[in-house]
C-alpha positions as CSV (number, residue, x, y, z in Angstrom):
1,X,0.0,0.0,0.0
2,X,1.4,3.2,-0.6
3,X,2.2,5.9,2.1
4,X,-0.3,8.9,1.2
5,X,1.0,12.6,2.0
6,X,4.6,11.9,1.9
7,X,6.5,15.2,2.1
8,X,9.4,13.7,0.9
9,X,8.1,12.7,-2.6
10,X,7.0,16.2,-3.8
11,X,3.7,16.5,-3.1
12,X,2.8,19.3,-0.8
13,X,-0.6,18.0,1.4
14,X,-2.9,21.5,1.5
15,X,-5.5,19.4,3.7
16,X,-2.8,19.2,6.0
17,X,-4.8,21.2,8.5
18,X,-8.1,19.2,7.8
19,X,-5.6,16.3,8.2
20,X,-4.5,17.4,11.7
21,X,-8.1,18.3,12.9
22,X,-9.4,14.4,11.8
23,X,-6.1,13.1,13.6
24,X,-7.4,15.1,16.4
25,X,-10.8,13.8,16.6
26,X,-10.0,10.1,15.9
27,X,-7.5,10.3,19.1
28,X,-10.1,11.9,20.9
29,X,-13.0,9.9,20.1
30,X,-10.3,6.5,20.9
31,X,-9.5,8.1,24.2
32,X,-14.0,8.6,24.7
33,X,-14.3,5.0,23.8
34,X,-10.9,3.4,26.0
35,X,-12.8,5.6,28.9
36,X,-16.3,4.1,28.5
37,X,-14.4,0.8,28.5
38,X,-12.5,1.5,31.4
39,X,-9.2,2.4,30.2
40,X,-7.6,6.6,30.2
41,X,-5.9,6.7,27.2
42,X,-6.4,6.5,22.9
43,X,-6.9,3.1,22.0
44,X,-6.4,0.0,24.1
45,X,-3.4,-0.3,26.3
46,X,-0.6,-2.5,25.1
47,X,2.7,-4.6,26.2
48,X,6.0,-3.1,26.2
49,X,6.5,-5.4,23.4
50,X,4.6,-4.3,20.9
51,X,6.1,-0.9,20.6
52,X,8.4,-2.3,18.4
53,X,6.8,-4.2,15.3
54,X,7.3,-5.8,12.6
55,X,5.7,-4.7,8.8
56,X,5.6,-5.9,5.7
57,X,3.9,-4.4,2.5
58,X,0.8,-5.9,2.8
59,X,0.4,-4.8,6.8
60,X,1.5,-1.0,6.2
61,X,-1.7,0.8,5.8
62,X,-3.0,-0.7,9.2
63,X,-0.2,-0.6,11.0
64,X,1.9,2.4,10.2
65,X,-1.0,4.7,8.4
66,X,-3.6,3.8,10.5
67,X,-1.9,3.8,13.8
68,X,0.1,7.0,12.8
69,X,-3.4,8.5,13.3
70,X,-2.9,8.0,17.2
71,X,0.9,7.9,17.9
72,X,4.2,8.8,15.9
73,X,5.0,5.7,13.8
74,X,8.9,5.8,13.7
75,X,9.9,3.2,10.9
76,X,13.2,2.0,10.6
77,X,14.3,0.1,6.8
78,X,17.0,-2.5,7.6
79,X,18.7,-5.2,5.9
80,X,20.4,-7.8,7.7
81,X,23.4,-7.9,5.9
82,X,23.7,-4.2,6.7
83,X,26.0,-4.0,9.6
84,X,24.9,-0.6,10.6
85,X,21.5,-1.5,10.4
86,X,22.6,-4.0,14.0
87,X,24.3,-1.1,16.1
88,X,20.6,1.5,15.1
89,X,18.1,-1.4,14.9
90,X,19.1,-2.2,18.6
91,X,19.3,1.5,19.8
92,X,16.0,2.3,18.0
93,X,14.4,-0.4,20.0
94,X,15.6,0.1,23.4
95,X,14.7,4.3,22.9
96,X,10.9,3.1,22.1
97,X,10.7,0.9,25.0
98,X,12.3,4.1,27.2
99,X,9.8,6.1,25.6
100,X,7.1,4.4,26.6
101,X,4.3,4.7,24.1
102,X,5.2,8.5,23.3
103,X,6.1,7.3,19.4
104,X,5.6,3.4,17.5
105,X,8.7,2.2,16.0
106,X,7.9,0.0,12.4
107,X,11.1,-2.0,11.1
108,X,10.6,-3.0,7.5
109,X,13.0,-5.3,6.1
110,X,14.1,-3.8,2.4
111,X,14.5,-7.1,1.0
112,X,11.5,-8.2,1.8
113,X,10.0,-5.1,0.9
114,X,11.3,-3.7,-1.8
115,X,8.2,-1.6,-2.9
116,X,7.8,0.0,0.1
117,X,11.8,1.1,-0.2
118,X,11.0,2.7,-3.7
119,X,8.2,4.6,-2.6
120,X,9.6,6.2,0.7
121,X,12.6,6.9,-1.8
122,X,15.2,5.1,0.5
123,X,18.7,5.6,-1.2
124,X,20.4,3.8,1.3
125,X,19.9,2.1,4.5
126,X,19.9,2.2,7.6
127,X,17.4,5.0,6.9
128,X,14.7,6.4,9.3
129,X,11.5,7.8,8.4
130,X,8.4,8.6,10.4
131,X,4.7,8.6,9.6
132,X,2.3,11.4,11.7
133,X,-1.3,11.4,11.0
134,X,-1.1,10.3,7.4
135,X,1.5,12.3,6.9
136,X,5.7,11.1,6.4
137,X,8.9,12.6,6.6
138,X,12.5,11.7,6.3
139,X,14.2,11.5,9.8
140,X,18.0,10.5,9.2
141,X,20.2,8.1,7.3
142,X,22.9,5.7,8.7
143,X,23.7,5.2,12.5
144,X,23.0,8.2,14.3
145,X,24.7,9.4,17.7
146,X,22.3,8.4,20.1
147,X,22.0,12.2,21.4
148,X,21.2,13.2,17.8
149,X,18.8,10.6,17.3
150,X,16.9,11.5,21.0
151,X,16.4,15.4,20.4
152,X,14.8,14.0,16.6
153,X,12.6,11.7,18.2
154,X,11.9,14.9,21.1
155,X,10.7,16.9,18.1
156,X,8.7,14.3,16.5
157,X,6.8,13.6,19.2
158,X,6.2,17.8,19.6
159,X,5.2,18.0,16.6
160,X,2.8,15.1,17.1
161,X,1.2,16.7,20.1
162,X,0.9,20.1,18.8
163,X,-0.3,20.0,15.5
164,X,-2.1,16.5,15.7
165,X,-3.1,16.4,19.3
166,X,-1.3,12.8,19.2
167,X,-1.0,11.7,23.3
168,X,0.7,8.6,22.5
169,X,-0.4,5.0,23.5
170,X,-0.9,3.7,27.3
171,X,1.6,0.7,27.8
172,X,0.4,-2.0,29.9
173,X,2.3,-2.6,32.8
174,X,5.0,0.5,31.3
175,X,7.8,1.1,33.6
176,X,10.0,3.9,34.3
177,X,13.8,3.4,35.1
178,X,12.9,2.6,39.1
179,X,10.5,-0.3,37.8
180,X,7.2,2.1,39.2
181,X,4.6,2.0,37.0
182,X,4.1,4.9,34.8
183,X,1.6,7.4,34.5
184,X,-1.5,7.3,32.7
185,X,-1.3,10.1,30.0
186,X,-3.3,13.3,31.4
187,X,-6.9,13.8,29.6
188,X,-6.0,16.7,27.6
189,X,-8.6,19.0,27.4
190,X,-10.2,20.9,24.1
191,X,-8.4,24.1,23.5
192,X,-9.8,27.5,23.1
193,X,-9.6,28.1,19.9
194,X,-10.9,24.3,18.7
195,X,-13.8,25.4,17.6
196,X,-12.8,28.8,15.5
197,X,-10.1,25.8,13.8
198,X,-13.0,23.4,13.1
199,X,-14.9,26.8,11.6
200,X,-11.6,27.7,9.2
201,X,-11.6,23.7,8.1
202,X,-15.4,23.6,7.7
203,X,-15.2,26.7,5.3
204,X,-12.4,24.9,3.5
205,X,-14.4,22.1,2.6
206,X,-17.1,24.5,1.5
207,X,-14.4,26.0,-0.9
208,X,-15.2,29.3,1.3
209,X,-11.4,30.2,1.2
210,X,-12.3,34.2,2.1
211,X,-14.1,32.4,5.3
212,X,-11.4,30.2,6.0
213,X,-8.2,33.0,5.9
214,X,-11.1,34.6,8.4
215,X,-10.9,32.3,10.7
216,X,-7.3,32.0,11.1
217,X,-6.8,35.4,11.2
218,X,-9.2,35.3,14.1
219,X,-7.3,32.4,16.1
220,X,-4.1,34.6,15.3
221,X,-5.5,38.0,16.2
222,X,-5.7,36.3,19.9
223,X,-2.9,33.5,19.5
224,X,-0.3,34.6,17.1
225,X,2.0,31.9,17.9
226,X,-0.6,28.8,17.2
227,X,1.1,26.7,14.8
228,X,-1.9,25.0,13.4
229,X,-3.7,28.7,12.3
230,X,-0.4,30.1,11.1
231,X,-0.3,26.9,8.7
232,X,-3.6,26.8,8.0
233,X,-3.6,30.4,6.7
234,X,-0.7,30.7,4.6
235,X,-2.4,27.4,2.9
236,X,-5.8,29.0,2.7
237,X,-3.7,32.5,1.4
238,X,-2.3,30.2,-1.1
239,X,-5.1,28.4,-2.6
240,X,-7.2,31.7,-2.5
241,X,-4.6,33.3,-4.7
242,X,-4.6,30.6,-7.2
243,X,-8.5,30.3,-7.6
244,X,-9.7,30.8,-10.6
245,X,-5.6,31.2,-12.6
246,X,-5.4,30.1,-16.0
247,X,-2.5,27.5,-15.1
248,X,-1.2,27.6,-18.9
249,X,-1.6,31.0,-19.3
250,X,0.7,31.6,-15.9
251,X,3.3,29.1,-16.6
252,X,3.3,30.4,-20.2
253,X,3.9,34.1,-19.5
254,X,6.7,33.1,-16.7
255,X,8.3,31.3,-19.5
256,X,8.4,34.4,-21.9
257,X,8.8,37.2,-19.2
258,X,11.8,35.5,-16.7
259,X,12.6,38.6,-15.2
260,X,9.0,40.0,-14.4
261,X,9.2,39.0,-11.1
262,X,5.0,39.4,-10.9
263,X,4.7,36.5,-13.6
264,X,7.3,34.4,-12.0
265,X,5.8,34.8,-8.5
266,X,2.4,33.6,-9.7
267,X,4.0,30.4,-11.5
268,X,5.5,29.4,-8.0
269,X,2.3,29.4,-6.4
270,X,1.3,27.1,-9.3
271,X,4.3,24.6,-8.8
272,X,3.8,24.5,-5.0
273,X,-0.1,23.6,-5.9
274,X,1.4,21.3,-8.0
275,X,3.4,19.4,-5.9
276,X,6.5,20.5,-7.4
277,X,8.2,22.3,-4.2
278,X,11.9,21.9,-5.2
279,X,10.8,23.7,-8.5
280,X,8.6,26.7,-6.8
281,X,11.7,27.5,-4.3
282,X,14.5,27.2,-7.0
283,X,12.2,29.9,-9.0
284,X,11.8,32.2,-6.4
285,X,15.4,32.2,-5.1
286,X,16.6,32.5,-8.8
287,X,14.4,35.8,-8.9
288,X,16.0,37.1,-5.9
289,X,19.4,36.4,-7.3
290,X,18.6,38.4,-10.5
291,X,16.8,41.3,-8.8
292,X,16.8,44.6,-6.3
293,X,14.8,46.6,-4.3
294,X,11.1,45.8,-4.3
295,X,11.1,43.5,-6.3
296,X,13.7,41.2,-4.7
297,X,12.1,41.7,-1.2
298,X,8.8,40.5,-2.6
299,X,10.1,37.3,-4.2
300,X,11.8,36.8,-1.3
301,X,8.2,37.7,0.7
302,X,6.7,35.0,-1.1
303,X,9.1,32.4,-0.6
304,X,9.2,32.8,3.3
305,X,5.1,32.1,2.7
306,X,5.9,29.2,1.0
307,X,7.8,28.1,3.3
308,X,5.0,28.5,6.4
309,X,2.9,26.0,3.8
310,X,5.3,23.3,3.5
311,X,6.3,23.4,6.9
312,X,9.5,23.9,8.9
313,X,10.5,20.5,9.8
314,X,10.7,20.0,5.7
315,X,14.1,19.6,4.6
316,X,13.3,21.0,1.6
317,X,12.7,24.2,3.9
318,X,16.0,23.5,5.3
319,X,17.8,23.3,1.9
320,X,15.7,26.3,0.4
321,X,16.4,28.8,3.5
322,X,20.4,27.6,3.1
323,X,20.3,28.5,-0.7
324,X,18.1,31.7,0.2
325,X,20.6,33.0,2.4
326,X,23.4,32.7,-0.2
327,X,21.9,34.4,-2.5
328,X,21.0,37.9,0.3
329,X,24.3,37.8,1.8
C-alpha cells in the first residue's frame, strides 16, 4: 500500500490542517471509547513489546498509516546484511521501550519489501522515516549518535502533540527506570480556539477560502503563535490566490517574461499547488538572485510564505532557506 501525504516525494498535502483536525478527533473519540471501557488513554493499552513491530507491504496501511493516526509511527528500513543497520536497529528499540508509548517504532525489512523502499525513496539504508497522522517525513540516514537521534525523536513527538493532538499509546504494565509503573497520560482538554479551527476547516471544505483565511486570522489576532492557524492560513492564502488562474496561461507568460518577477511569483504558487516544491523555491530564489529593491524583497516575501505552507520541519525548507541566504548575503 502506498504511504499517502509523503513530504518527501514532492507533493505538498494542502489538507494538512483538515488532516491534523481528523487526527485530532480520531484520538479523541479513541481516548471517549478506551474511557467508556475503562481504560484513560487513545486506544487500548498494550505490552511493552509491541512498541516495536514488525511490517511488511501488505500490513502498512494498518499498522503504520492507520496507527500513525494515534501515535508517531517511527519506521526503521534494515537489511540484515547491513552492519549498521545492527548497532541503530538495537538503539532504536531500546529508545521506544524508554519512551514508553510516546512514538511506534515499524522495522521493515528492504529485502522483503522492496516496494515499500522505492516509494519512501530510501537511497540507502539504515534510513529512518516517520509517519504522523497520514503524513511522512524523512528523519535520518545511517547510524545516528544516540544524542542526535533523541532530540529527533523529542521533536517528532512535539510536533505530534501540537499540530495533531497525538498523546501517544498507554503501555500495559510500562515502567519507568525505578521499575514504578508509569503514568497514565493526562486527559487533555479541548483548546480554546478548537472550535474557530473546526470553523476555518469547515469553510475549507465548502471551498469558502475568504471564510477560512477569516478564521485563522481570528485564532491569530488572539494567538499569534498557534502553529496549526499560522499553517492553515498561509495554505488557505495560497489556494485563494490561485482560484480561478489560467494555469497555462501563468506558466506560459513566466516562461516568456523570466525577469517580471509578478509573472514568476504567480507560477510558484502554481508549482507548490502542483506538488512540485523543489521547483517553486529554486524559482523564487533565482528571482531574488537576479533582482533589487522591491522587487527582490517581494520574491523573497513570497518564498518565506511558501515556506510557512510546506512546513518547517521539511528539509526541503531546510535546503531552500540555506540557498536563500546565499543568495541575500
Amino acid at each position: 500500500m502506498q504511504p499517502r501525504n509523503m513530504s518527501m516525494s514532492g507533493v505538498v498535502d494542502l489538507a494538512a490542517v483538515k488532516a491534523a483536525q481528523e487526527a485530532k478527533a480520531k484520538a479523541e473519540q479513541a481516548r471517549a471509547e478506551a474511557a467508556r471501557q475503562g481504560g484513560g488513554a487513545a486506544g487500548a493499552a498494550i505490552t511493552p513489546a509491541s512498541l516495536v513491530i514488525d511490517v511488511d507491504e501488505a500490513g502498512f496501511e494498518r499498522d503504520v498509516l492507520q496507527r500513525s493516526t494515534e501515535v508517531p509511527v517511527v519506521i526503521d528500513f534494515w537489511a540484515e546484511w547491513c552492519e549498521p543497520c545492527k548497532q541503530l536497529g538495537p538503539l532504536l528499540e531500546r529508545l521506544a521501550q524508554e519512551y514508553n508509548g510516546r512514538f511506534l517504532l515499524a522495522k521493515i525489512d528492504v529485502d522483503a519489501n522492496q516496494m515499500l523502499m522505492q516509494q519512501f525513496g530510501v537511497q540507502g539504508i539504515p534510513a529512518v522515516f516517520a509517519v504522523v497522522a497520514g503524513q511522512a517525513l524523512p528523519l535520518f540516514q545511517g547510524a545516528a549518535p544516540e544524542a542526535q537521534i533523541r532530540q529527533t525523536l523529542d521533536q517528532l513527538i512535539q510536533v505530534g502533540e501540537e499540530r495533531f493532538g497525538l498523546t501517544g499509546l498507554v503501555v500495559d504494565g510500562g515502567a519507568d527506570a525505578q521499575g514504578e509503573q508509569a503514568p497514565a497520560a493526562p486527559e487533555v482538554p479541548a483548546g480554546p480556539y478548537d472550535a474557530l479551527l473546526e470553523a476555518a476547516v469547515q469553510a475549507l471544505d465548502a471551498g469558502d477560502l475568504a471564510g477560512a483565511v477569516q478564521a485563522y486570522k481570528n485564532v491569530l489576532s488572539d494567538d499569534p503563535a498557534n502553529t496549526e492557524a499560522k499553517l492553515g492560513l498561509a495554505q488557505a492564502d495560497l489556494l485563494q490566490r490561485v482560484q480561478g488562474l489560467d494555469a497555462q496561461a501563468v506558466r506560459k507568460d513566466a516562461a516568456e517574461r523570466p525577469a517580471d518577477v509578478g509573472a514568476q511569483i504567480a507560477a510558484a504558487d502554481l508549482d507548490l499547488v502542483g506538488g512540485h516544491v523543489e521547483d517553486a523555491f529554486g524559482r523564487l530564489i533565482d528571482t531574488v538572485r537576479r533582482t533589487f529593491g522591491d522587487d527582490r524583497d517581494a520574491a523573497r516575501v513570497r518564498l518565506l510564505e511558501l515556506f510557512e505552507v510546506v512546513g518547517a520541519e521539511d528539509p526541503r525548507v531546510t535546503s531552500a532557506r540555506t540557498a536563500l541566504a546565499r543568495v541575500l548575503f
